[in-house]
N, C-alpha and C positions, 0 to 999 in steps of 0.2 A: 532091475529091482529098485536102483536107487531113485529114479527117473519115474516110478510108478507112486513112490512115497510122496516125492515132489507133489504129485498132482492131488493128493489129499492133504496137501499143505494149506497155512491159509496163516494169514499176519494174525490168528488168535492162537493158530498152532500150527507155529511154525517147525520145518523139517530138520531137525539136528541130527549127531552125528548116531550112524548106525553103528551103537558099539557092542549089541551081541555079536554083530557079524564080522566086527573087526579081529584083526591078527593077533595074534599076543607078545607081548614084550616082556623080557624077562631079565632081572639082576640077580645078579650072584655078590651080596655082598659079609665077603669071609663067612660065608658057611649058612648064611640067612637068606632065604629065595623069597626075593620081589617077581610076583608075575602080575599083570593086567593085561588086558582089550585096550587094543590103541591104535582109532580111528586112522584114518590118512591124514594128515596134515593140512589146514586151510588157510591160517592167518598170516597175515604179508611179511611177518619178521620167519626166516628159518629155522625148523625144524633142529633140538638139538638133543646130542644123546653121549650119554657118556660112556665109559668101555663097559663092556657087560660084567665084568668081573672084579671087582673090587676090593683093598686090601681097604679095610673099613678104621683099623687101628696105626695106617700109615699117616703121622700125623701130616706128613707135606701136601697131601690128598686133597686139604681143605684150605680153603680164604680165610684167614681170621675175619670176623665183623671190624669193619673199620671204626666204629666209637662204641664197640664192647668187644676189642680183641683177646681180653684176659677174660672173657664171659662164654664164649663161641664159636666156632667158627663152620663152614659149609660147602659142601658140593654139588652141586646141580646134576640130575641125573638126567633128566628128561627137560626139556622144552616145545612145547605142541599147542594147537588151539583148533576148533574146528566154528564153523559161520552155520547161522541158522536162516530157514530160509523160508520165503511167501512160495505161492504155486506156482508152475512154470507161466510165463507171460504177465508173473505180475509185478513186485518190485524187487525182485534178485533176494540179494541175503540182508536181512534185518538185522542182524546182530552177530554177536561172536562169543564165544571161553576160551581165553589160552589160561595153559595149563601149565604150572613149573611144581615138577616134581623133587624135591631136593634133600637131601642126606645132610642132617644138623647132628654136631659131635661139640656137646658139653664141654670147655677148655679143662686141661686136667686137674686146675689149680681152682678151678670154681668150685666150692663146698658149702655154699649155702643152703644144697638139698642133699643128700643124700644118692636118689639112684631116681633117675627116669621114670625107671618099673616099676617105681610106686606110686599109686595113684596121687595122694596129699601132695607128693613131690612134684610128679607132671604136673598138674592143677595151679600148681606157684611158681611153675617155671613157665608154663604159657601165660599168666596173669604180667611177669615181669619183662618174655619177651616182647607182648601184646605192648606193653605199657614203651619199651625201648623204641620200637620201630610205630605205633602211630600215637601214641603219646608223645614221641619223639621229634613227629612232625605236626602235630599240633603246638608245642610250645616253641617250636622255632619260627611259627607262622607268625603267635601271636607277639614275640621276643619283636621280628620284623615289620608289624602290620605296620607301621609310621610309613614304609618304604611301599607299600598296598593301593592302588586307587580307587578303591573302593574300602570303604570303613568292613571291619574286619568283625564278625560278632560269633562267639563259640557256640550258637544254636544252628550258625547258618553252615558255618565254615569249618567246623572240627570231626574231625573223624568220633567216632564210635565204634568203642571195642570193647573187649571185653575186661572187665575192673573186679569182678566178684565172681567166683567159683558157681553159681547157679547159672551163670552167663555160657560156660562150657559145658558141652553136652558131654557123657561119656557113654559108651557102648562096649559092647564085647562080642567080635563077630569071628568064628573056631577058635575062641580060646585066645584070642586076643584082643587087646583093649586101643578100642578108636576114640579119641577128642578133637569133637568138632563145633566150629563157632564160627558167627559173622563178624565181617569190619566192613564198616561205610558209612557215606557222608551223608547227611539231608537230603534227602529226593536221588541220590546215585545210589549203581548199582551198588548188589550186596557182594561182595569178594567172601570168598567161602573158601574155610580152611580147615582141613584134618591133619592129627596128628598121630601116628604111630609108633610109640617108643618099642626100638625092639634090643636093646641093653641099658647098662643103668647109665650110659654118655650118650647113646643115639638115637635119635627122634627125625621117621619117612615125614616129610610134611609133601600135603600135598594142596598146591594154592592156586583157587581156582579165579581165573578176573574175567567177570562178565563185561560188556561193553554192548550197545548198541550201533546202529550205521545209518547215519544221516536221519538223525529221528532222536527226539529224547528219551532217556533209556523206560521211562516211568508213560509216556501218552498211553490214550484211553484204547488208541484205535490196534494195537497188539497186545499181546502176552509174552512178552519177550524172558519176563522173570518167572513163569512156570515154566518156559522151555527149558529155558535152564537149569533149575533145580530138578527138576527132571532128570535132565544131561548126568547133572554130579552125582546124583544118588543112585544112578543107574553105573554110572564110570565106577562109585566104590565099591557097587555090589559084585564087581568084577574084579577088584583087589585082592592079591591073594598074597600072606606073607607066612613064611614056614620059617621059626627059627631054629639058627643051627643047635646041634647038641648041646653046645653047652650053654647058650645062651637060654634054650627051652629049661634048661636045669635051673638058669639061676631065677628065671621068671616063675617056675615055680615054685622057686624057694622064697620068693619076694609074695606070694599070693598064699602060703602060709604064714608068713608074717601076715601079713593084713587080717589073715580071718583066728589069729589069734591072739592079737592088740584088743 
């Protein structure tokens, strides 16, 4: 079947990963069930998966962030990626997504929002992660640029993220709330990332990095960035997250506060 896809492949629409027909993967984490479709494995770093069952409130479980360790901290759940490809006979795989799936747990002593599960809240806690990790690395480029061999300019060389709450999209897909947004640089791909808070500390992210293969990511002569987008809207609509008892309790009790402010 996968081999018959192939041949109706072509560099404007190339063959990515078959993820209705893929297997499902599932977490257990303390009493909230992560399941998705998740392809075979294709990209040259390995495949990585964490235990299927997880104590989600064991704070040892998580990496502090190394320059916001009193802000954050995280566990990788998944790591995967699959390659996109021309017809058979023509030039192999054009491009790629890997994927890191990963379990973000609010430090306990962080109070500048209140809870996750509330929308205002989420919306300012991705504006200020966004802004830690590639605001982050934008100002330590330009801090460096003297050290650069090439003159350094913020239109050419800075990441773009997300700075303003209209910048993140939100949705609600059964009864739960997804936030999702772009980051990327002038002419590179777009790294696309979802957020699903499922208590008032922890937020599924899931982060998806395009790349191409011997070819710039943006030439005329593919469509490398609708494959993609394709790939990831088709991978979330396979996301499926049930939370446990009590956390479904307190998510409703956070979505009557909001429709009663």
């Amino acid at each position: 079947m996968r081999w018959l896809r192939r041949f109706n492949a072509t560099k404007m629409n190339p063959m990515g990963p078959d993820i209705a027909m893929a297997p499902m993967e599932a977490f257990n984490l303390s009493g909230t069930k992560l399941s998705f479709r998740c392809p075979l494995h294709e990209v040259m770093s390995d495949k990585k998966v964490a235990p299927q069952v997880l104590n989600i409130y064991q704070e040892e479980l998580f990496e502090p962030w190394n320059q916001n360790e009193d802000k954050g901290m995280s566990v990788n759940l998944l790591y995967t990626g699959w390659k996109f490809w021309d017809k058979p006979f023509g030039e192999g795989a054009i491009g790629y997504i890997a994927l890191d799936i990963t379990l973000i747990r609010r430090h306990p002593h962080y109070r500048k929002i209140d809870s996750l599960l509330k929308s205002a809240d989420m919306l300012q806690w991705l504006l200020s992660y966004s802004d830690d990790i590639w605001g982050g690395m934008n100002r330590s480029l330009w801090k460096n640029r003297e050290n650069k061999t090439t003159p350094i300019t913020p239109e050419s060389h800075f990441w773009r993220y997300p700075q303003s709450t209209n910048q993140i999209m939100l949705e609600t897909v059964n009864g739960i709330k997804r936030y999702k947004y772009v980051a990327d640089k002038p002419n590179g791909p777009k790294e696309r990332l979802w957020h699903i808070p499922i208590s008032d500390d922890h937020d599924l992210e899931f982060y998806f990095r395009p790349g191409a293969l011997n070819r710039n990511y943006y030439k005329q002569d593919h469509d490398l960035d609708s494959a993609v987008e394709k790939t990831v809207q088709e991978f979330m609509s396979h996301v499926h997250v049930r939370l446990s008892p009590e956390e479904q309790k307190r998510y409703e009790e956070v979505i009557a506060e909001e429709k009663s402010s």
